[in-house]
N, C-alpha and C positions, 0 to 999 in steps of 0.2 A: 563560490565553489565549495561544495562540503567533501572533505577530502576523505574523512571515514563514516559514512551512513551510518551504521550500525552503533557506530560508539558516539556520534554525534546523538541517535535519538535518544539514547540513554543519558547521557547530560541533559536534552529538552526534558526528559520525562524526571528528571531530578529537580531540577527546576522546577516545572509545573507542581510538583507536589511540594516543594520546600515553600512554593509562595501562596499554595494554598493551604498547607497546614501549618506554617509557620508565618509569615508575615501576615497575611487577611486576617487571625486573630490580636496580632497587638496594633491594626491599623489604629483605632482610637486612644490606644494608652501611649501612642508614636505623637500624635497629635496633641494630646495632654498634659506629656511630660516636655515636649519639645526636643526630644532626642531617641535615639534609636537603643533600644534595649540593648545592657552591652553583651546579652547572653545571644541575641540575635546577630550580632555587630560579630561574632566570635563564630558564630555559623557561617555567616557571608566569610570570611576568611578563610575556615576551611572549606568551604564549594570551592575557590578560586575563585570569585568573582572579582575580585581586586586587579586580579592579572586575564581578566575577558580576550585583550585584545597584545598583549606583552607576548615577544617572542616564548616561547618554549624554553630555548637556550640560560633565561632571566629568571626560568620559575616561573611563565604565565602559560597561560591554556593556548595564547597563540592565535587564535581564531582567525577565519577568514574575514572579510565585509561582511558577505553573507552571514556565515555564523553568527558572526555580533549581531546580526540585527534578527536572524531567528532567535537569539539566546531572550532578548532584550522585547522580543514581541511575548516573551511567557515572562520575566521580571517586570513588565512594565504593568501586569493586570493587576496593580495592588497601589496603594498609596503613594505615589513619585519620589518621595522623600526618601524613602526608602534605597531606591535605586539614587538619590544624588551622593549618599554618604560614598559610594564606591566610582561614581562615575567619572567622577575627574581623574582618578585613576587608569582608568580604560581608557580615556578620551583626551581632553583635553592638558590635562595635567602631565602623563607620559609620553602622548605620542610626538610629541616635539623633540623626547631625548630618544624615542626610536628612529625618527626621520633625521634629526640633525647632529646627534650628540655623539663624541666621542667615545673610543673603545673605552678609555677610563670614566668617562661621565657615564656609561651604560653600565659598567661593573657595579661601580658603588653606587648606584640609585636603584634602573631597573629592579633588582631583586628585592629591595625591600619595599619597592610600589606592587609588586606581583602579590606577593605576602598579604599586603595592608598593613604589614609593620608601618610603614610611612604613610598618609595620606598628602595627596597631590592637590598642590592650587592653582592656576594659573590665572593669572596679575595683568589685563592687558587694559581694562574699561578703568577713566579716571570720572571727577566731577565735572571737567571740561570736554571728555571724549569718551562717550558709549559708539553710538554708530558709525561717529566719523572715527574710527581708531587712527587711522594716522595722524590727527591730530595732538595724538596723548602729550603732555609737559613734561615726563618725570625725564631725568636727568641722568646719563652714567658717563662720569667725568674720568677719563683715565689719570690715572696717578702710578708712573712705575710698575707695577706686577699687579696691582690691583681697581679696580673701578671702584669709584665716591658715587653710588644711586640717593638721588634726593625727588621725595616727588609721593603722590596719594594717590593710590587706587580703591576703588570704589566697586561696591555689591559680589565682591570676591568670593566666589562659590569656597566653602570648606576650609575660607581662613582660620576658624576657630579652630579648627582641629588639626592643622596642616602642619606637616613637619618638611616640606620642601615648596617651596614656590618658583612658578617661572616668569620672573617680571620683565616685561617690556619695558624700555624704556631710549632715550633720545642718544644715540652717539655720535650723531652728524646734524644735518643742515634740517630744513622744514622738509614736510613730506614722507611717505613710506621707506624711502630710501634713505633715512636716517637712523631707524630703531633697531634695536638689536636688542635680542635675549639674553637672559642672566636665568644660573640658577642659585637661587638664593635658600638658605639652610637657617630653618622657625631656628631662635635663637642669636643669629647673627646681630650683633651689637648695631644698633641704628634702625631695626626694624621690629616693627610692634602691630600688634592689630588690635583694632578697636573693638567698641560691644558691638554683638552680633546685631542685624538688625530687627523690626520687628514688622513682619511683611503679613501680606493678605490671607497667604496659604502658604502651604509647603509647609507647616512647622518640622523638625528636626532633620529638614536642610536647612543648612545657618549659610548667611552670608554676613559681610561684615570688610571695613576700612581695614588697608592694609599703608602703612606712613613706612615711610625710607626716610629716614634723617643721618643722612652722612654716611650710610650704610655700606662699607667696605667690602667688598667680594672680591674675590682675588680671579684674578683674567682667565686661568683654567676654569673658572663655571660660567666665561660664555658661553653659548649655546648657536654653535656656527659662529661663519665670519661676522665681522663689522656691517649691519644694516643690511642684516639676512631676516632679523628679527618678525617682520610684518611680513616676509616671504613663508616662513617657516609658524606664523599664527597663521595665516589663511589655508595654507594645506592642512593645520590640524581642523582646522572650521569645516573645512570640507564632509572632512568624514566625520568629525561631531554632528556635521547636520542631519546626516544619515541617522546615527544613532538617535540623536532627538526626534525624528522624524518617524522611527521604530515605538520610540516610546510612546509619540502620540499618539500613537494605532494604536498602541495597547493598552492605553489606558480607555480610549473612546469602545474597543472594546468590553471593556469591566463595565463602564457605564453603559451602555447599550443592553446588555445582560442583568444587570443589576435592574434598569426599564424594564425590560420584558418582564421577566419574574414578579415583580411588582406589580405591573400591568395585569398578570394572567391571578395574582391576587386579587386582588383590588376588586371591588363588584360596588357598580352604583346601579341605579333603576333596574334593579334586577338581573343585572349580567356586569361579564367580568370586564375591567375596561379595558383588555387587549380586545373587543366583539368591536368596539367602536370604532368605523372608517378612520376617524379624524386621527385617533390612538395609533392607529393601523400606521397612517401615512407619515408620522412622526416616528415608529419602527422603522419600516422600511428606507425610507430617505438614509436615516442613516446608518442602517446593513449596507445599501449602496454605495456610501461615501465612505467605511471602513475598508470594505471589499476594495476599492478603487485605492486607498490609500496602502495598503499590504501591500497590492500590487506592481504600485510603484515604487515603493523604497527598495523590494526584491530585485525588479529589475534592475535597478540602478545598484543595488551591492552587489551583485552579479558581474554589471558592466566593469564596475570600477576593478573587482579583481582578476578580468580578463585584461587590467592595464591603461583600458581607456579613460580618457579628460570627461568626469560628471559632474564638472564643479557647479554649471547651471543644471543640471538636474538633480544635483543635491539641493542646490536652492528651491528648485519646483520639489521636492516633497517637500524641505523643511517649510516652505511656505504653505502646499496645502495639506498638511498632515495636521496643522498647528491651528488655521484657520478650522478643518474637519472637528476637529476634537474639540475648541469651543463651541461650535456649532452640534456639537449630539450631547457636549454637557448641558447648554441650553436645553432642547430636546429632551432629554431625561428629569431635568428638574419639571416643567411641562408635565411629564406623563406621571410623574409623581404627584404633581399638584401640590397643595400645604404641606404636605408632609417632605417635600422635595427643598423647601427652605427653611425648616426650623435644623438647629444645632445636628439635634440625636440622627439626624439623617443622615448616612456616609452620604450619600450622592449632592447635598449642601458641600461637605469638606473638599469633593471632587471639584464642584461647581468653582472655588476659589484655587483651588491647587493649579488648575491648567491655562488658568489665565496666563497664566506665566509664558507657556507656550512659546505663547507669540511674539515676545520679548526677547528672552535672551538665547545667546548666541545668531546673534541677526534677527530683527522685529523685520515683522513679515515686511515692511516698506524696503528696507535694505534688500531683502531675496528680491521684489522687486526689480531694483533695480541693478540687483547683480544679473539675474535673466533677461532684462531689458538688453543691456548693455554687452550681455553674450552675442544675444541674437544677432545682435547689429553689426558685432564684429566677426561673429563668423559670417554671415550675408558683403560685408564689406570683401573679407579674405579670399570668397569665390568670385570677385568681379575683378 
C-alpha cells in the first residue's frame, strides 16, 4: 500500500537517478577495491537507505512491503553489493527488534540502525546448520542476570563491519523450540570475527566467521521470550524473502537491458544481432520471466500489508525470482558471446554475483519445501 503517491514517486525518482549517477559509475572500482566508496557509503546514509523499512518514529523512512520492494526494484539495477552493505539493516538485522524487541531494545538500537551509524548482522547459519537452522549448536547458558553464548557462526553477512549482531542460539532442548535470540554489541568480550571470506562474486559484500567464546550478554538483550528465537528468524525471512525476491528482478532487469543494448550494437554478417530470431528469443523469454517476476513479488507485498499469511508465497517468489535471474544472467552472457565472459565485461561480474541468489536466505530446495509443505497443510486444514 503506498500511503503518499506523490511523495513516494519522488523518493523512486531519487533513487533511480542516485543509482544511475552515482552507483553504475563506481560498479568496477566497488569490485576492485572490494569495498564500497566511503563517499558513496555517506550518500546511502543520508538518502535513508539504512532505515528503508525502520518505523518513522526510530528515524526510518517506515516503508510499506510494497514500498520496499518498489524502492529495492530501482536500488537493485546496479551491482548487489551495493545494496547488501545497508540491507541487513532494513531486513534482516532490524526487523527482529521491530517485531520482537522491547521499548528499551527499540530506543537504543533502532535509531542508530535508521542512521547507518550502526550496521546490523544477524548470526543464525553455523558450519553444522545452513538450511536445517534448527539445528544450530551455539549455546546460551544462563548465568544470574546474564547469558554465557559459546558457539560459531558461519557466512555472516556484514560481520566485518557490524556493530550489533542478532545471534541465535540453543536455550533449551533439541529442535526449534529451544533457540532464542540475543542481541549482541561488536565489542562484547568473548566475541570476535574472523577474515572476511573470499567468495565467487559480490566483492564488497563481506561475509565472514563470527566465534562466541564465553561471550557474556546480559538477559535485557534477549530478543523475546525463551525459545521465541526460530519464531522470530522465520518471520524476519519471510519478508527478507520478498525483498530478495525484489532484488532479483532487478538486477535481471539491469542484465536484460545491458543484452539488448549490446545486442542492437553488436552487428555480425551484416546486421545487428538483436535482427536474429535465435538473439530475439533469448530477449524475449526473459522480458517474459521479469514481467512475471515484478508481478508477483507486487502482489504478494500488497497481500501481506493488507495483513494476510504469504509465507509460501514469499517462498514462490523468493524461489522463482532467484531461479529467473540466473536464468537471464545465463541469457545475457549468450547474447554477449566472448565478450560476455572475459573480466572487462560488467555482465561477466553479474554472471558470478547472482549465483548467490539461489542460496542464501533459503536455497531454492528449502522454498521448496517450505511451499510443498504449506500446500499440504493448508489442503489438510479444509478437510
Amino acid at each position: 500500500m503506498i500511503r503518499d503517491p506523490e511523495s513516494f514517486a519522488a523518493l523512486q525518482d531519487t533513487l533511480r537517478r542516485f543509482v544511475r549517477e552515482r552507483l553504475v559509475p563506481h560498479e568496477q572500482a566497488l569490485s576492485d577495491n572490494d569495498e564500497v566508496p566511503t563517499d558513496v557509503l555517506a550518500e546511502m546514509r543520508a538518502l535513508g537507505l539504512f532505515g528503508l523499512s525502520i518505523p518513522e518514529e526510530y528515524g526510518g523512512l517506515g516503508l510499506t512491503m510494497e514500498e520496499e520492494v518498489l524502492a529495492v526494484l530501482e536500488l537493485g539495477r546496479t551491482s548487489p553489493a551495493f545494496r547488501s552493505i545497508f540491507g541487513t539493516n532494513v531486513g534482516i538485522g532490524s526487523q527482529g527488534l521491530v517485531m520482537a524487541g522491547t521499548a528499551q531494545q527499540k530506543a537504543a538500537w533502532l535509531p542508530l540502525l535508521a542512521s547507518g551509524e550502526v550496521i546490523a548482522s544477524f548470526a543464525l547459519t553455523e558450519p553444522g546448520a545452513g538450511s536445517d537452522a534448527a539445528a544450530l549448536g551455539t549455546r546460551a547458558q544462563r548465568d544470574g542476570e546474564h547469558y554465557v553464548l559459546t558457539g560459531t557462526k558461519r557466512f555472516i553477512t556484514n560481520a566485518p563491519e557490524a556493530g550489533l549482531f542478532t545471534v541465535m542460539a540453543r536455550t533449551g532442548g533439541k529442535g526449534a523450540g529451544g533457540i532464542s535470540a540475543f542481541l549482541v554489541e561488536a565489542g562484547t568480550p568473548g566475541l570476535s570475527v574472523g577474515a572476511a571470506d573470499r567468495k565467487m562474486g559480490q566483492r564488497g559484500a563481506h561475509t565472514a566467521d563470527v566465534i562466541l567464546d564465553a561471550c557474556r550478554v546480559p538477559a535485557t538483550n534477549r530478543l523475546g521470550d525463551e525459545g521465541e528465537g526460530f519464531r522470530i528468524a522465520m518471520r524476519v525471512l519471510d519478508k527478507g524473502r520478498l525483498h530478495i525476491a525484489a532484488l532479483c528482478t532487478a538486477v535481471a532487469e539491469r542484465m536484460l537491458n545491458d543484452a539488448l543494448v549490446y545486442a542492437l550494437e553488436r552487428r555480425q554478417f551484416g546486421e545487428r544481432v538483436a535482427e536474429f530470431q535465435l538473439v530475439q528469443a533469448l530477449l524475449a523469454d526473459s522480458q517474459a520471466e521479469c514481467l512475471a517476476a515484478r508481478s508477483m513479488v507486487l502482489a504478494t507485498a500488497r497481500r501481506r500489508d493488507t495483513g494476510e499469511q504469504v509465507a509460501v508465497d514469499a517462498s514462490c517468489c523468493k524461489l522463482f525470482c532467484s531461479e529467473m535471474c540466473g536464468r537471464v544472467a545465463d541469457r545475457a552472457v549468450q547474447v554477449f558471446g566472448g565478450a560476455g565472459y572475459v573480466a572487462d565485461s560488467g555482465i561477466e561480474r553479474f554472471y558470478r554475483d547472482v549465483r548467490l541468489f539461489r542460496i542464501y536466505e533459503g536455497t531454492s530446495q528449502i522454498q521448496q519445501l517450505v511451499i510443498a509443505r504449506g500446500m499440504i497443510r493448508a489442503m489438510e486444514a479444509e478437510q
